[in-house]
DRENVO-162260 format. One record per residue (C-alpha): residue number from 1; residue in one letter; x negated, y, z. Coordinates in steps of 0.05 Angstrom, whole numbers, plus 5000, padded with zeros to 4 digits. Example, Ala and Ser with C-alpha at 12.3 -4.5 7.8 and 13.67 -1.06 7.14 Angstrom:
% residues 2
REC   pos   code   east   north     up
REC     1      A   4754    4910   5156
REC     2      S   4727    4979   5143
//
This chain:
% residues 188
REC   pos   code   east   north     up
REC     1      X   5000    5000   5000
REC     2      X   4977    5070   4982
REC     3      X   4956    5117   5040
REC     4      X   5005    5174   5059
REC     5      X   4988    5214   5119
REC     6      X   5026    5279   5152
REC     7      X   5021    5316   5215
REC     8      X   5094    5331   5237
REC     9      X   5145    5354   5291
REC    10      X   5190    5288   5311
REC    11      X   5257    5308   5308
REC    12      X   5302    5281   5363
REC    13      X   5370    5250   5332
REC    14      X   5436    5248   5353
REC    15      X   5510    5246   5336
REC    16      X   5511    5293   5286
REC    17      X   5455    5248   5246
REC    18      X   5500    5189   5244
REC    19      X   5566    5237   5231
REC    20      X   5528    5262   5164
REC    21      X   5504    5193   5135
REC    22      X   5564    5161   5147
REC    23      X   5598    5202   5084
REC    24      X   5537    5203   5040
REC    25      X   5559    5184   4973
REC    26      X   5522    5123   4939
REC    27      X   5447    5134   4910
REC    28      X   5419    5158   4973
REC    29      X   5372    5124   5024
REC    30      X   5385    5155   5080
REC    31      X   5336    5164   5136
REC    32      X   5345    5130   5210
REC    33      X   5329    5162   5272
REC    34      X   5260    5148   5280
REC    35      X   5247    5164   5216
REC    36      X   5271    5245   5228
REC    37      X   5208    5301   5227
REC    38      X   5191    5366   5206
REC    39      X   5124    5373   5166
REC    40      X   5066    5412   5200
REC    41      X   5013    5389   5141
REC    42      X   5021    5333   5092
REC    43      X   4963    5307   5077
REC    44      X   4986    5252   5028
REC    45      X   4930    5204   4996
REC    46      X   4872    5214   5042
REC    47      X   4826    5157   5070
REC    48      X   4848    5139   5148
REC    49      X   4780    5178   5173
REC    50      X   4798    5240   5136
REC    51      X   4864    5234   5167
REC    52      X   4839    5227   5236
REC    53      X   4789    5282   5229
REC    54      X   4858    5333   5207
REC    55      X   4887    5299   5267
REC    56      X   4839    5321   5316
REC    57      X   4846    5392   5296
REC    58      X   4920    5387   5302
REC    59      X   4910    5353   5365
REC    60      X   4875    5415   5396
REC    61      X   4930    5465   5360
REC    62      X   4990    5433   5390
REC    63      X   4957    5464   5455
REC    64      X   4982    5530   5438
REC    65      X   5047    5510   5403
REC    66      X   5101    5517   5450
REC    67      X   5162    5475   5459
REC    68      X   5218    5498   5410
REC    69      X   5289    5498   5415
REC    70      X   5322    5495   5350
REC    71      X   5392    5482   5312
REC    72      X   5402    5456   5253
REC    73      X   5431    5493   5204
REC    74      X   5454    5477   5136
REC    75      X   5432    5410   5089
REC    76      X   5404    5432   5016
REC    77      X   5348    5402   4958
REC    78      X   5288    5412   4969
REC    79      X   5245    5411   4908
REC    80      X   5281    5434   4831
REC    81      X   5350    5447   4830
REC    82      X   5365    5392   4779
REC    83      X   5303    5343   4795
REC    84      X   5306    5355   4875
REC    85      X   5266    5302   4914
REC    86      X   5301    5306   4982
REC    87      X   5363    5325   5021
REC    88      X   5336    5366   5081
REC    89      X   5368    5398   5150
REC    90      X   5343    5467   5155
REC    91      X   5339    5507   5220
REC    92      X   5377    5575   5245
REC    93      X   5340    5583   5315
REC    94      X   5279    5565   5318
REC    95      X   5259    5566   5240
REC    96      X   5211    5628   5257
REC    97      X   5174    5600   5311
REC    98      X   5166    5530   5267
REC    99      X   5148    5571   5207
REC   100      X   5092    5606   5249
REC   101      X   5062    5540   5278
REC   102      X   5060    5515   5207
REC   103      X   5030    5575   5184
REC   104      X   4977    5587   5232
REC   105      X   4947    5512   5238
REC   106      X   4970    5480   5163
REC   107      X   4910    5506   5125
REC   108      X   4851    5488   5170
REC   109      X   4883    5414   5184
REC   110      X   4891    5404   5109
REC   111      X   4810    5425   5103
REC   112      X   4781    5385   5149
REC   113      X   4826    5323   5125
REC   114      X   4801    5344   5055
REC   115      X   4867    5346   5034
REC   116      X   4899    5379   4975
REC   117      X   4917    5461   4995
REC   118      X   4987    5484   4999
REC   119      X   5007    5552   4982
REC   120      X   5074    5547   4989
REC   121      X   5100    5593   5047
REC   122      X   5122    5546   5107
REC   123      X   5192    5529   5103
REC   124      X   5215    5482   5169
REC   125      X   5266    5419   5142
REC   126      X   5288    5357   5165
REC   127      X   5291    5306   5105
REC   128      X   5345    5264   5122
REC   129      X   5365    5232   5061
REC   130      X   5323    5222   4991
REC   131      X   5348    5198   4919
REC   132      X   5325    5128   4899
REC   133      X   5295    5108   4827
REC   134      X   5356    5085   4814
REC   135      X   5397    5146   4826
REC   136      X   5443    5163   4768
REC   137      X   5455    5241   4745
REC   138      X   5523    5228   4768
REC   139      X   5508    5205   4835
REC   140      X   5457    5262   4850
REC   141      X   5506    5309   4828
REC   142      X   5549    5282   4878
REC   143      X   5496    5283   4931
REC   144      X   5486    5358   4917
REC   145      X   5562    5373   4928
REC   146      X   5558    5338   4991
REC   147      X   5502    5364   5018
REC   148      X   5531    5439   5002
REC   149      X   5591    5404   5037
REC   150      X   5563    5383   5094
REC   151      X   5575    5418   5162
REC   152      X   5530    5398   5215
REC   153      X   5555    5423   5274
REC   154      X   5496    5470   5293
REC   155      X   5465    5411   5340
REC   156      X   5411    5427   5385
REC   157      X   5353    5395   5386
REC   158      X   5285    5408   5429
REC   159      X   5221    5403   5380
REC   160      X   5172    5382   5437
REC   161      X   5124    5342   5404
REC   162      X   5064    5332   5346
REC   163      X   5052    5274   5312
REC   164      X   5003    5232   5259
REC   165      X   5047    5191   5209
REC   166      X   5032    5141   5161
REC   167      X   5084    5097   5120
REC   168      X   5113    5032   5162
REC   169      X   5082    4960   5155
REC   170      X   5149    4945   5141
REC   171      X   5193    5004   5098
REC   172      X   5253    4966   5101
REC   173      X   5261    4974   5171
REC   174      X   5241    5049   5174
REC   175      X   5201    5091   5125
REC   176      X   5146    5116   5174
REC   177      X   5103    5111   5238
REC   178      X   5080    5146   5289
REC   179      X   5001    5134   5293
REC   180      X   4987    5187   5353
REC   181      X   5019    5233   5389
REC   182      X   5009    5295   5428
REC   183      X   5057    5335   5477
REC   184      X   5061    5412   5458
REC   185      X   5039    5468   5497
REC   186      X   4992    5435   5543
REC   187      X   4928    5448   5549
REC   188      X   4871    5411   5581
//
């Protein structure tokens, strides 16, 4: 299996996860609980070391990341309108504070890991459903009006954690894992 690495937030699930799958329209795989994260730095294809080494500064950042609480706002594509890759949460409080983490460690993570740069300006999501290879037009179209669609509910969730993921040994069960962990906001 091909490497895929990311630092990321672990999103705590709830109700309203389960509320929003359970009407997805077919042509989806839909992400489970443990699966749920916001992306600090993807660093994709890189050799385990290089991953570590990224790791180690994100490690010492989460130090000075504190805890965030967030809602989650409203579900849209992420990627090109008509060729979007993902079906992703966004967040009303919180987003800025997320955004700034992002923006203030992403860079030097995704150097040491010798990863590829992103310019992209940060934008906090929660992927928690993707198309398949076998998606039809018609059945992302559908997707699209559901997502619009969707209501949420606002839920709260507390963002208290950073993480190093890689893919699962076994996908069918859940997409990722969680490698290491660190609590935010402590230091020492």
């Amino acid at each position: 299996m091909r490497p895929n690495w990311f630092v990321a937030f672990p999103i705590p699930a709830g109700p309203w996860l389960e509320a929003a799958l359970a009407t997805a329209p077919p042509g989806l795989r839909r992400f489970r609980a443990e699966d749920l994260h916001a992306t600090l730095a993807f660093l994709g294809l890189v050799p385990e070391e290089n991953a570590r080494a990224g790791w180690e500064v994100a490690r010492a950042a989460a130090a000075s990341i504190a805890p965030v609480e967030a809602t989650l706002d409203r579900v849209v594509a992420m990627g090109s309108l008509h060729r979007w890759s993902a079906l992703s949460a966004t967040f009303g409080e919180g987003n800025e504070a997320l955004a700034g983490a992002i923006g203030a460690q992403r860079d030097a993570i995704l150097e040491v890991a010798g990863a590829r740069p992103d310019t992209r300006a940060p934008k906090p999501h929660v992927t928690i459903a993707r198309p398949t290879r076998h998606t039809t037009v018609a059945e992302r179209q559908a997707a699209l009006a559901w997502a619009q669609a969707l209501d949420l509910g606002a839920p709260r969730v507390r963002i208290d954690r950073l993480a190093l993921y890689t893919w699962s040994e076994d996908r069918r069960e859940r997409l990722f894992r969680i490698v290491e962990e660190v609590p935010l906001g402590r230091r020492g």
